[in-house]
N, C-alpha and C positions, 0 to 999 in steps of 0.2 A: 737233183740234189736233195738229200737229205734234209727235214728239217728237227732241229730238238723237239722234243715232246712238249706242250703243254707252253711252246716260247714261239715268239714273231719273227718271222727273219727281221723287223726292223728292229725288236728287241739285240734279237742274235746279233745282226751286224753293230749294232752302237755299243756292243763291248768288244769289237775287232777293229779297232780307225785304220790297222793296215788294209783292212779290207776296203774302207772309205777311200784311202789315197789311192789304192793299185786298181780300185775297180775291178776287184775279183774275189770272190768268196770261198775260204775253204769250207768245205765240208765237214759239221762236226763229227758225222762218222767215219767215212775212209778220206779225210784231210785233202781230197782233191781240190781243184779249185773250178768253179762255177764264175765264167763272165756274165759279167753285168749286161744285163739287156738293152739299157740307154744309160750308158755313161753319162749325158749331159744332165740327165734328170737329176732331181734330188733323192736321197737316199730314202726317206719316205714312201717317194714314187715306185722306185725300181724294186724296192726290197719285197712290196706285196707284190708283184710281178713274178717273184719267187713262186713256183710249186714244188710241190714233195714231190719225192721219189715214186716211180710211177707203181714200182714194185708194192711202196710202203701205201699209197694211196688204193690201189684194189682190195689191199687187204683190209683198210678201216674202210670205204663203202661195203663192203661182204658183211664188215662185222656190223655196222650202222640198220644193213638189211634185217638183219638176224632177231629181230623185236621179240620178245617172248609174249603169245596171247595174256589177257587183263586175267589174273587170279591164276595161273596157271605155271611154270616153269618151261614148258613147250614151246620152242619158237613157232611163230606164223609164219602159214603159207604166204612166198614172194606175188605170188600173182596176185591173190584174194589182196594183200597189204596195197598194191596200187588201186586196186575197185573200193578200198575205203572199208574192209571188212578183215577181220582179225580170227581167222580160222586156224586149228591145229594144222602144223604141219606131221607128215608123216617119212615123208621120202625125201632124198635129196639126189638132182641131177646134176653128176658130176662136170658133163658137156656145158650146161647151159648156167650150173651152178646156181641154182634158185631152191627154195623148199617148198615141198609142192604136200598140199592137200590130200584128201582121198580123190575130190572130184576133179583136181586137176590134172593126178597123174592119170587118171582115166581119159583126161582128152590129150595129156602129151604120150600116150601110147599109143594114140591113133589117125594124133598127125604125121604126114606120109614123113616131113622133113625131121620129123624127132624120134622116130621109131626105132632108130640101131642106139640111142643114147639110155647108157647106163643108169640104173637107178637101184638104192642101195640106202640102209636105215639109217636115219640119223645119227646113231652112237659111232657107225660107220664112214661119216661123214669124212673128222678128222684124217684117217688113215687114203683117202683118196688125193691123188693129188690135184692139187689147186693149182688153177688156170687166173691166167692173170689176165686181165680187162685193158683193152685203150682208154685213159682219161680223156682222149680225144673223140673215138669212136666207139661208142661204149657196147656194142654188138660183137666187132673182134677182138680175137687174143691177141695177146702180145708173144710171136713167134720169131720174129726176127731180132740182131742189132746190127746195124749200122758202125761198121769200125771206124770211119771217118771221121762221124761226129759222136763218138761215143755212148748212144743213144740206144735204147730197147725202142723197139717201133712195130705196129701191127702191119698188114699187107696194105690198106688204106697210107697209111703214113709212108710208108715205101713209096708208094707212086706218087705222091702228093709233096713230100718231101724232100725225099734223099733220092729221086734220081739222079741226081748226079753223081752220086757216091760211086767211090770205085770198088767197095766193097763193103755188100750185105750179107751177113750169113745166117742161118736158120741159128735160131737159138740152142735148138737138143744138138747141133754138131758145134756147140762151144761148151758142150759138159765136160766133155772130157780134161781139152785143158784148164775150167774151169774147177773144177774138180782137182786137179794138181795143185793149182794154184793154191785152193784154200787148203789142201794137207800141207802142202808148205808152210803158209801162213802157221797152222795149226800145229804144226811141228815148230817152227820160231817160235810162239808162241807157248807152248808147254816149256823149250828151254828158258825164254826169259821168268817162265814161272817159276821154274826149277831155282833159275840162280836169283830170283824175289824169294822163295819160300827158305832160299838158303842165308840172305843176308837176313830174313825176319827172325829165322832159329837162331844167328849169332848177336843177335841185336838183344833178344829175350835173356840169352845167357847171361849177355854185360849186363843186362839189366838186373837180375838174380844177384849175380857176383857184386854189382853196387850198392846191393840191399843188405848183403852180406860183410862187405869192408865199409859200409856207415853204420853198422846196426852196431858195436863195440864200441868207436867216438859217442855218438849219441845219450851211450850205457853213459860212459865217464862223464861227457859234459854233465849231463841230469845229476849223477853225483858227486861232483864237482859245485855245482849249483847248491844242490839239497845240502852237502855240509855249509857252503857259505852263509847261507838262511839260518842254520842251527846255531853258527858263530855269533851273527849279525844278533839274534830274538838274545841269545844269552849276556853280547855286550849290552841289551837295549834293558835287560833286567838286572844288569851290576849298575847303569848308570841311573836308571831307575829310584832304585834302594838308597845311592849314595846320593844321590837329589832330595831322598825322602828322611834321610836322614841330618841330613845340613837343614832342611828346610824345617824339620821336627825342633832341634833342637835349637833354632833362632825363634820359633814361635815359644816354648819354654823359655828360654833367655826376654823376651817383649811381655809373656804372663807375669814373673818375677818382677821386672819393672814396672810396670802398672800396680802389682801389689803393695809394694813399698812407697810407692807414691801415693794409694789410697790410704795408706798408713799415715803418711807425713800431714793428706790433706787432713785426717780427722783429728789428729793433733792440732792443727790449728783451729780444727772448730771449735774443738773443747777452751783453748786459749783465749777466743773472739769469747765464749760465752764467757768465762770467770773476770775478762775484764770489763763486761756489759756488765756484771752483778755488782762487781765494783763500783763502778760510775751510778748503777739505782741506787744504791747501798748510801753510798755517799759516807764512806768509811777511807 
């Protein structure tokens, strides 16, 4: 089974509780489903029990192999990298799949058991095809599947495993309809894109054409608004004026009276004084 990148299966599983209740895990790539290895366990337990895909697991240890020498962009040689030493590599063995040295391809040319195995320059590497590794026995390929239990399995695992199976077949005589299978896929596939890339083109349209029948209301509301505003500031300076006018013309009407009242009082000052002169006078 498959696992997401960079997630736990116990992460993965505790956002799927159907997967908790049924005791079975799909797969977040091809949605198969993966039973649980000990049901009774806790989900914890069984979830790291989970391994990756055997296919996806050969290719991150290759890649993990593939260290580039200190100061350099070259990967190192695989063999010198287990003796604890970080030499260029130069060659790469497509058999044995390691990057080998100047000095080591000089002793894998001359061991008797590695002598017919290809070697070819690193930029070369890519275009050769890649052999896939047992996570279990990491010396063989993975050449068989087991149709029973739907499982890729080396020739170790075959005996060790699946004899009972009533049928194991070479992996290269499942290309072919392997091969069909994924033009099919790939063919579905192109038409659901077809009729996705056809509902996005009419989605874009509506959405054009919405921009197009709001874009006119919009105009009128703003204009609509903008005169209200003009209305509003022009009643806010007629009420303004006539505020400033009633208010003007009571503050004149309050100066007036106060004047005539400071008139009245200094008549009586004048009155208080002539009848003071009178009374010294004594007239």
């Amino acid at each position: 089974m498959a696992q997401e990148r960079n997630v736990s299966p116990y992460t993965y599983i505790q956002t799927r509780p159907d997967a908790v209740q049924s005791k079975t895990i799909p797969c977040p790539y091809c949605r198969q489903d993966t039973k649980v290895p000990h049901p009774s366990s806790p989900v914890e337990e069984w979830a790291g029990q989970i391994k990756a895909s055997i296919i996806i697991q050969g290719l991150i240890d290759t890649y993990r192999s593939e260290v580039a020498v200190p100061g350099t962009s070259s990967p190192c040689c695989m063999i010198c990298q287990q003796l604890g030493e970080t030499t260029p590599g130069v060659l790469w063995c497509a058999e044995c799949e390691v990057i080998l040295c100047d000095k080591c391809v000089k002793i894998h040319r001359v061991t008797p058991t590695l002598l017919n195995h290809d070697l070819c320059d690193l930029s070369s590497r890519s275009k050769v095809k890649r052999r896939i590794k047992c996570t279990e026995h990491k010396s063989n390929r993975v050449e068989f599947h087991c149709q029973d239990c739907g499982k890729a399995a080396c020739q170790t695992c075959c005996i060790i495993y699946h004899r009972a199976s009533k049928t194991v077949v070479t992996i290269e005589s499942m290309k072919p309809g392997m091969k069909e299978t994924l033009m099919e896929k790939r063919f579905g596939m192109v038409k659901r894109l077809k009729v996705r890339s056809k509902k996005v083109d009419i989605r874009n349209e509506e959405l054009q054409s919405n921009a197009r029948i709001t874009d006119l209301p919009v105009q009128n509301i703003r204009l609509i608004c903008l005169t209200a505003i003009n209305k509003i500031k022009q009643k806010e300076t007629q009420l303004l004026d006539e505020l400033n006018n009633i208010s003007q013309t009571y503050a004149d009407q309050l100066r007036a009276d106060v004047k005539l009242e400071e008139i009245e009082m200094q008549m009586y000052r004048q009155h208080c004084e002539f009848i003071d002169h009178a009374l010294v006078s004594d007239c």
